[in-house]
TORKOL-4160 file (C-alpha; in steps of 0.2 Angstrom, whole numbers, padded with zeros to 4 digits, m for minus):
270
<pt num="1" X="m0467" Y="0152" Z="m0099"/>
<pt num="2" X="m0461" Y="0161" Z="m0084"/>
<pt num="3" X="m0446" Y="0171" Z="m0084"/>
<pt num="4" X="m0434" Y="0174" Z="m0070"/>
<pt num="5" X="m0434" Y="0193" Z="m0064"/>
<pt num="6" X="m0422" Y="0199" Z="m0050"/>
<pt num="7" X="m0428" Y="0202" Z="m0032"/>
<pt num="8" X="m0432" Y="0218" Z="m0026"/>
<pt num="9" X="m0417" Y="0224" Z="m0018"/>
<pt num="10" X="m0424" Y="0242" Z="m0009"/>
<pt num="11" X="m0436" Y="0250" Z="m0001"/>
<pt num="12" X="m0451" Y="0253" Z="m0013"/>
<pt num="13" X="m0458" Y="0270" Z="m0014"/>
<pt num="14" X="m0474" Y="0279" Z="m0017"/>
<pt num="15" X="m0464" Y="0289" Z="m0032"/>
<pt num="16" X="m0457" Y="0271" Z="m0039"/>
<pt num="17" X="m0475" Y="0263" Z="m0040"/>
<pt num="18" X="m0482" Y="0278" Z="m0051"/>
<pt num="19" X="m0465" Y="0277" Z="m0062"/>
<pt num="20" X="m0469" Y="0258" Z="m0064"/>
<pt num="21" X="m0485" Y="0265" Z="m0074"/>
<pt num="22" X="m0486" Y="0257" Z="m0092"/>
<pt num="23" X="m0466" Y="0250" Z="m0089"/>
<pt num="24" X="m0465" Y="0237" Z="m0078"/>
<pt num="25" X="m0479" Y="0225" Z="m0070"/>
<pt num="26" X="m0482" Y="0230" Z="m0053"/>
<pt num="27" X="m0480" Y="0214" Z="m0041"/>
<pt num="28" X="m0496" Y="0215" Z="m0027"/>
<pt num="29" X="m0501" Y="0202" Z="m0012"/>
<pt num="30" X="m0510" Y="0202" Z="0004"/>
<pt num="31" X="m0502" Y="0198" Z="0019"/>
<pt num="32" X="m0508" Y="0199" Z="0038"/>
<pt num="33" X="m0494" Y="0194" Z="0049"/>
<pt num="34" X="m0474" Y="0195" Z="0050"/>
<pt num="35" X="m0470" Y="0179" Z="0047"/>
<pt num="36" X="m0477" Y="0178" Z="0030"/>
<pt num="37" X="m0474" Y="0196" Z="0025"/>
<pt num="38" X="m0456" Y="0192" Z="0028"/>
<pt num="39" X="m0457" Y="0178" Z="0017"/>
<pt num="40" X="m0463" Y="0188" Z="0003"/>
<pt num="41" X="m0448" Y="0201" Z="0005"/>
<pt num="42" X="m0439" Y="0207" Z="m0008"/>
<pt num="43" X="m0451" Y="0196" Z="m0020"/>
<pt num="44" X="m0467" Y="0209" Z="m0022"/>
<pt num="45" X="m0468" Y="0228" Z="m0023"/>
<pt num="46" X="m0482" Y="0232" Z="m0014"/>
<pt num="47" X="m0490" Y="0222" Z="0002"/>
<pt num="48" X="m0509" Y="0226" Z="0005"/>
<pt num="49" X="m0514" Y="0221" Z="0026"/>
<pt num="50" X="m0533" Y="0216" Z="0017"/>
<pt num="51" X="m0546" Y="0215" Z="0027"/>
<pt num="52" X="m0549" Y="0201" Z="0016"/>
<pt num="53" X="m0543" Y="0193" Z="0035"/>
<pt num="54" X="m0560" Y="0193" Z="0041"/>
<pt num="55" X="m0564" Y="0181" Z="0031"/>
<pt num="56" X="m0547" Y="0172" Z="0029"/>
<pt num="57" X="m0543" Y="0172" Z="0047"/>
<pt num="58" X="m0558" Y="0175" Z="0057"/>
<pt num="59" X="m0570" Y="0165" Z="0045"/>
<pt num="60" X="m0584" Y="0180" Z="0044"/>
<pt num="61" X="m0595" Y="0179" Z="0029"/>
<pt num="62" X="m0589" Y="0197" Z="0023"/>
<pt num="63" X="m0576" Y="0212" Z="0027"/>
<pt num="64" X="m0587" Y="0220" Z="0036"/>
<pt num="65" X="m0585" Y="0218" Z="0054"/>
<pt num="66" X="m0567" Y="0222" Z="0053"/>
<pt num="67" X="m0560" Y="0236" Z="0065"/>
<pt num="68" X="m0548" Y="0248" Z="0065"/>
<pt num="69" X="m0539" Y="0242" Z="0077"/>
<pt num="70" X="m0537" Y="0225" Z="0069"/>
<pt num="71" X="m0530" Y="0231" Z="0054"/>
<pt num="72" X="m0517" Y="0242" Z="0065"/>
<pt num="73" X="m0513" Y="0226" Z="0074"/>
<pt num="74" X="m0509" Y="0215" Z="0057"/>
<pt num="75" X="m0501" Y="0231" Z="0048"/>
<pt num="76" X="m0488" Y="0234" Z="0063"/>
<pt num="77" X="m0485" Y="0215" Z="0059"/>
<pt num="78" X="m0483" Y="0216" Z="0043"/>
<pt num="79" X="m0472" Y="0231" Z="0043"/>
<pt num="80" X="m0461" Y="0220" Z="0056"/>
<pt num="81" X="m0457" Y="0207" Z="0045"/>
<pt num="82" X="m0457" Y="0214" Z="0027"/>
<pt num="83" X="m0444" Y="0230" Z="0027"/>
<pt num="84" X="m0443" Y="0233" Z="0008"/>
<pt num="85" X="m0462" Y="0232" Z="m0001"/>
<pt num="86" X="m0472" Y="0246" Z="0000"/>
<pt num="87" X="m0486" Y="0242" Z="0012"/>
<pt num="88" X="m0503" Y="0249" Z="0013"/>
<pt num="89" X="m0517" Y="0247" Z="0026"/>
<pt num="90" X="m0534" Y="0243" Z="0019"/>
<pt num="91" X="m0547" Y="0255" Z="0028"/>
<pt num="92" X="m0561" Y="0244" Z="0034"/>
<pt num="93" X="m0578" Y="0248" Z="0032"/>
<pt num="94" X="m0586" Y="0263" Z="0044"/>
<pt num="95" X="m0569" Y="0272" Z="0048"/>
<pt num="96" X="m0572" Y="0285" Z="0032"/>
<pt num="97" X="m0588" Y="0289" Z="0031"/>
<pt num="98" X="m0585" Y="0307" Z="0033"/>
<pt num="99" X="m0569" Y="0318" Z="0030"/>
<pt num="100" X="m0568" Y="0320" Z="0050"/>
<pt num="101" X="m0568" Y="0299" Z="0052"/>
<pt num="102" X="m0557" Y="0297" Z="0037"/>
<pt num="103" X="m0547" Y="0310" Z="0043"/>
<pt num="104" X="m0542" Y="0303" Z="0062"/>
<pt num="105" X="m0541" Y="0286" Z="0058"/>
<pt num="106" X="m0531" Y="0288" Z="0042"/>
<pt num="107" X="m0518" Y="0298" Z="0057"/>
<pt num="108" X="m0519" Y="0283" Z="0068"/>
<pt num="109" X="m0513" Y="0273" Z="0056"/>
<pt num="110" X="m0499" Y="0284" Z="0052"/>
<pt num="111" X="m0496" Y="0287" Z="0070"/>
<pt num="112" X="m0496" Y="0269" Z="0075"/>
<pt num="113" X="m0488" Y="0257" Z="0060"/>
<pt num="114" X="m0476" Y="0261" Z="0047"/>
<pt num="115" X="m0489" Y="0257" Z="0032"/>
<pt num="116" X="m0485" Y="0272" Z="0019"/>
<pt num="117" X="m0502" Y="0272" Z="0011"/>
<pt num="118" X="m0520" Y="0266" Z="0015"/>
<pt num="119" X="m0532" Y="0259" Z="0002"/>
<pt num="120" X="m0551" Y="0267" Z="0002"/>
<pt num="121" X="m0565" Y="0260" Z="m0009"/>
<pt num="122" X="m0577" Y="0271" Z="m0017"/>
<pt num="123" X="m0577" Y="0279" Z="m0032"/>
<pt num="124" X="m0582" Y="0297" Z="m0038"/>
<pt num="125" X="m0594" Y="0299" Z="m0023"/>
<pt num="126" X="m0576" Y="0293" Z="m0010"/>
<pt num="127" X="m0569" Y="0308" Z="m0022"/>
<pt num="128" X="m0572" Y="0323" Z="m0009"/>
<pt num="129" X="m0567" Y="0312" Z="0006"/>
<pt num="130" X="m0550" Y="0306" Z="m0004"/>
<pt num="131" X="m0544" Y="0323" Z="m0007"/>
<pt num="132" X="m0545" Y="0328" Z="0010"/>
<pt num="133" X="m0534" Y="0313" Z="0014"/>
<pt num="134" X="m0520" Y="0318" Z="m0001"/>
<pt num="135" X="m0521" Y="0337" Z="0004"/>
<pt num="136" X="m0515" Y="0332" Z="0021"/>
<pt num="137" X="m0500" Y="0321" Z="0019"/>
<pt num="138" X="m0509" Y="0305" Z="0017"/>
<pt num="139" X="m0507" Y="0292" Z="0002"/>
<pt num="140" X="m0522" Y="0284" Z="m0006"/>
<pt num="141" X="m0523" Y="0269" Z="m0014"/>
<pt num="142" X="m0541" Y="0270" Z="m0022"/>
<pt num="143" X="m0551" Y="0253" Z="m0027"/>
<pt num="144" X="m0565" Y="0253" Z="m0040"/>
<pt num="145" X="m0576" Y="0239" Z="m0047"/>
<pt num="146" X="m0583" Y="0228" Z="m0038"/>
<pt num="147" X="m0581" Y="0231" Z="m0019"/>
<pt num="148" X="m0581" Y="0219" Z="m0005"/>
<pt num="149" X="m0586" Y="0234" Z="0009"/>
<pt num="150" X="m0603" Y="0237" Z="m0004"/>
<pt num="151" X="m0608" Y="0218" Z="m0004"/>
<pt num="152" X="m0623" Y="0220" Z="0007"/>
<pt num="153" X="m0627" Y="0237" Z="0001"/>
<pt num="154" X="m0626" Y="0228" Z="m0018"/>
<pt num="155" X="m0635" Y="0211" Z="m0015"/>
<pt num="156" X="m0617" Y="0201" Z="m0018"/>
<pt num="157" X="m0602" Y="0202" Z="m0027"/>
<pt num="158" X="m0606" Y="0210" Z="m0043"/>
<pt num="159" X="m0596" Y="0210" Z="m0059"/>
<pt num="160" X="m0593" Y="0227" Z="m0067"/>
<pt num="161" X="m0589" Y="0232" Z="m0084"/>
<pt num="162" X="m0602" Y="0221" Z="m0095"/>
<pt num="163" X="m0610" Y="0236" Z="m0103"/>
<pt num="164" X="m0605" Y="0253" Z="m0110"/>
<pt num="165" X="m0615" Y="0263" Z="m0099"/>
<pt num="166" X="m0606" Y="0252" Z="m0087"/>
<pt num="167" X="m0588" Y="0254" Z="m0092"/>
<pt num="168" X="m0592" Y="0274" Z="m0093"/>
<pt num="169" X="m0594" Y="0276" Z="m0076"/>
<pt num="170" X="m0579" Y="0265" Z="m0071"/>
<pt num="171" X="m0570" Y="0276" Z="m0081"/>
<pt num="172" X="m0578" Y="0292" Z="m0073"/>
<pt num="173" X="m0574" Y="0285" Z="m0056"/>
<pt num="174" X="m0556" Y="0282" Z="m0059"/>
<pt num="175" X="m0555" Y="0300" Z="m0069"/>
<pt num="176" X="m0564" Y="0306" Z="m0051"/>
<pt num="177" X="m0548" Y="0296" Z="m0039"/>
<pt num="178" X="m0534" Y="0303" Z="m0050"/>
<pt num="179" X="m0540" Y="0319" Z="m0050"/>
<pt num="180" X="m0544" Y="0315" Z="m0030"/>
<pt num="181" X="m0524" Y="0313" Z="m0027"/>
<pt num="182" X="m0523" Y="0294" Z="m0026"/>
<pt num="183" X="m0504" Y="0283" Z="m0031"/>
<pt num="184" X="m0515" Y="0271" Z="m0038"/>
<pt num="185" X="m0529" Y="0263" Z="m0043"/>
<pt num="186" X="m0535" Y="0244" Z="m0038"/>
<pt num="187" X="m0548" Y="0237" Z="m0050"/>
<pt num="188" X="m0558" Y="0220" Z="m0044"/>
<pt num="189" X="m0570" Y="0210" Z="m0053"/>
<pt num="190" X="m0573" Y="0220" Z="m0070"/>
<pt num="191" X="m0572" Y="0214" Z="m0089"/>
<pt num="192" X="m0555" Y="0217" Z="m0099"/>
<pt num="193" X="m0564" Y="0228" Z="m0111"/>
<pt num="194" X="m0567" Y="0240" Z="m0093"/>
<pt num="195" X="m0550" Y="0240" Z="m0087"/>
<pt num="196" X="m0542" Y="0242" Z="m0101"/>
<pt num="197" X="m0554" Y="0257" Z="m0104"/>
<pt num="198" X="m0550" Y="0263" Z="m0084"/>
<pt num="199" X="m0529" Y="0260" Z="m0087"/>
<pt num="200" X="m0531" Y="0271" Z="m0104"/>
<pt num="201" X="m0540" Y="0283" Z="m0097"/>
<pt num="202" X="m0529" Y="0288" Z="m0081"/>
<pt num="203" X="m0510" Y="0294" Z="m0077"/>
<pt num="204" X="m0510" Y="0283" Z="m0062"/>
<pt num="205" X="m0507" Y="0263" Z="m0062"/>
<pt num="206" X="m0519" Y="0252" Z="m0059"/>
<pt num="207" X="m0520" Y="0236" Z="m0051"/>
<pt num="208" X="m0531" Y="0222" Z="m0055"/>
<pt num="209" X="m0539" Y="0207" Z="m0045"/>
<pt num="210" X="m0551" Y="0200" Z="m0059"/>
<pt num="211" X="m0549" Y="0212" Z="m0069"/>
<pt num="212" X="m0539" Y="0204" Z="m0085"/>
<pt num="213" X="m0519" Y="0208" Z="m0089"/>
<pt num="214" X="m0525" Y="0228" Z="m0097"/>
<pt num="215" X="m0519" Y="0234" Z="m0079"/>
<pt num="216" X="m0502" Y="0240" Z="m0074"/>
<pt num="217" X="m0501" Y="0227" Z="m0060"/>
<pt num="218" X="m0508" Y="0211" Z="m0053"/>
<pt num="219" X="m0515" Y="0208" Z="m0035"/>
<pt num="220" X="m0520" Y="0193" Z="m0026"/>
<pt num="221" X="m0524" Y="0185" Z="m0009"/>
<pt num="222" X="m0511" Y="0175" Z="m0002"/>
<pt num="223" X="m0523" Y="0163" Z="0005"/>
<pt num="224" X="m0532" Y="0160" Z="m0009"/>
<pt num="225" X="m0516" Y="0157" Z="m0021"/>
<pt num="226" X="m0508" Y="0146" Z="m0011"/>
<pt num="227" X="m0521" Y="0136" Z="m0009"/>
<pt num="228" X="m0525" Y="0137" Z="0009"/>
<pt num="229" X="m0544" Y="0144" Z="0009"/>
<pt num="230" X="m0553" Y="0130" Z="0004"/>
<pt num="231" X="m0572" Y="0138" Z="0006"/>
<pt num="232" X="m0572" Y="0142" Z="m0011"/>
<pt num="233" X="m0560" Y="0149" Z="m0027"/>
<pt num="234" X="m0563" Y="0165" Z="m0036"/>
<pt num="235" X="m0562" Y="0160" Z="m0055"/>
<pt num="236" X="m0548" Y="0173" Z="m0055"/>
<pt num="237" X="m0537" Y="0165" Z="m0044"/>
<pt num="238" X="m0523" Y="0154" Z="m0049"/>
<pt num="239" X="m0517" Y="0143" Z="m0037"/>
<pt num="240" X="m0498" Y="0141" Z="m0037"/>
<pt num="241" X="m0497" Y="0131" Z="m0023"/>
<pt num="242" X="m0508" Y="0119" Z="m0013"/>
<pt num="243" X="m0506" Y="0126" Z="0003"/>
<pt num="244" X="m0520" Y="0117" Z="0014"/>
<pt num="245" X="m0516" Y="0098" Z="0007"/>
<pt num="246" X="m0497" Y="0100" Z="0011"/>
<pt num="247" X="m0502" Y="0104" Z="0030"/>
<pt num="248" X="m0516" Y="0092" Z="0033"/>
<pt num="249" X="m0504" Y="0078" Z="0025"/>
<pt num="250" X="m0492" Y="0087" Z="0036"/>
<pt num="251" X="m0502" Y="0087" Z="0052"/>
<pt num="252" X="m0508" Y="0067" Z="0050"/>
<pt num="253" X="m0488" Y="0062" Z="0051"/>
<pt num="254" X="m0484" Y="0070" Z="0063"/>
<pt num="255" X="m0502" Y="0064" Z="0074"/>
<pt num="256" X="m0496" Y="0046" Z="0067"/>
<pt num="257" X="m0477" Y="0048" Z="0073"/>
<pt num="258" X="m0483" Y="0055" Z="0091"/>
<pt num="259" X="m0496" Y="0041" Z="0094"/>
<pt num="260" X="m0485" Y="0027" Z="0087"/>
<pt num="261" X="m0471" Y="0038" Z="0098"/>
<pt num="262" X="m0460" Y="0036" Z="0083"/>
<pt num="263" X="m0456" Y="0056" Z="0087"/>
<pt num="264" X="m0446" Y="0063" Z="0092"/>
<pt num="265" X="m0431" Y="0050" Z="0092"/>
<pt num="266" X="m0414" Y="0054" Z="0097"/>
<pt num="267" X="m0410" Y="0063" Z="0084"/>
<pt num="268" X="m0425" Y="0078" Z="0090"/>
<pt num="269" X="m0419" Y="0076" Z="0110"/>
<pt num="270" X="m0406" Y="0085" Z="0120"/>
């Protein structure tokens, strides 16, 4: 059974999310526009603009086609409507190849939203890129595991952590992104018996999306747990409300009331 835990009642930090390691559940969602991040105000510590939108929003098969600019564009957004999560922008696929590209668009983003981190995947291989980023005043959230920007690259999405071999190098990799400078750690689509093994094995929190409940925080997509992406439903995903009946039952009363010109009576007129 649920318990009921106090909002959140000011600004989350960078320092308080690596405090929260081991203490107290880290509380993670995606959101892409004002409207919605406001609604999750004061309810979650961190807010991730995903480019899970791409797929959400846009309906591409993948991440990979979003842009820079995109994700600039839903994080000033985000950071308009939600003033007390901490909220970081997920760097999309192509803009960190290199420690120069990583470098000018991680200060775009800095320059042009009010996100106090940006999320990178990659592991031990991402490690030289990601130190240049935390040596020069920017916050890295790392993300292990399986990695949506490495689907093609991978053949699909892959689960990780099913052998010991396996679980070794997850652990190595995370080793790599603490050592690397990053807040935090995300871990998607691996076995318990992995991100246990990552959580034990470094200082930082960690953050799982399919990853079992061994990691210092949860993560979801907000379109996905409340129900209103109906493509298709990770195993890992609980839904807590169902967001895309309640609007099509919504949308087919108010068509009704309009052909039947029951709406809008006096009560809805000037």
């Amino acid at each position: 059974m649920s318990i009921h835990t106090p909002k959140i009642d000011k600004k989350v930090t960078i320092s308080k999310i690596q405090s929260m390691k081991g203490s107290e559940p880290i509380v993670m969602v995606t959101a892409y526009d004002a409207l919605f991040a406001k609604l999750f105000d004061g309810e979650v510590d961190m807010i991730l603009v995903g480019d899970s939108l791409n797929m959400s929003f846009l309906g591409k098969e993948d991440t990979l086609s979003a842009t820079l600019e995109q994700m600039i564009y839903h994080t000033q957004a985000v950071c308009n409507g939600a003033k007390l999560p901490l909220i970081v922008l997920d760097m999309p696929f192509g803009t960190y190849n290199t420690v120069d590209d990583a470098l000018k668009s991680a200060s775009r983003v800095y320059k042009e939203t009010n996100a106090q981190a940006i999320k990178v995947e990659g592991g031990k291989e991402r490690a030289g890129i990601i130190k240049a980023l935390t040596t020069n005043s920017i916050a890295v959230l790392g993300h292990i595991g399986l990695m949506p920007q490495f689907v093609r690259s991978e053949g699909g999405y892959r689960v990780r952590g099913k052998t010991q071999d396996d679980i070794d190098a997850l652990v190595e990799d995370a080793k790599a992104l603490e050592e690397a400078g990053v807040f935090a750690i995300v871990v998607e689509g691996v076995k318990p018996e992995a991100s246990r093994a990552i959580t034990d094995a470094v200082s930082v929190p960690t953050i799982g999306i399919g990853a079992g409940d061994f990691t210092d925080g949860q993560v979801l997509v907000w379109s996905d747990m409340f129900g209103f992406f109906e493509e298709f439903k990770p195993k890992f995903v609980k839904q807590y409300f169902n967001g895309a009946k309640s609007i099509k039952e919504g949308i087919e009363l108010y068509r009704n009331e309009v052909k039947s010109k029951e709406f809008p009576t006096q009560e809805y007129t000037y």
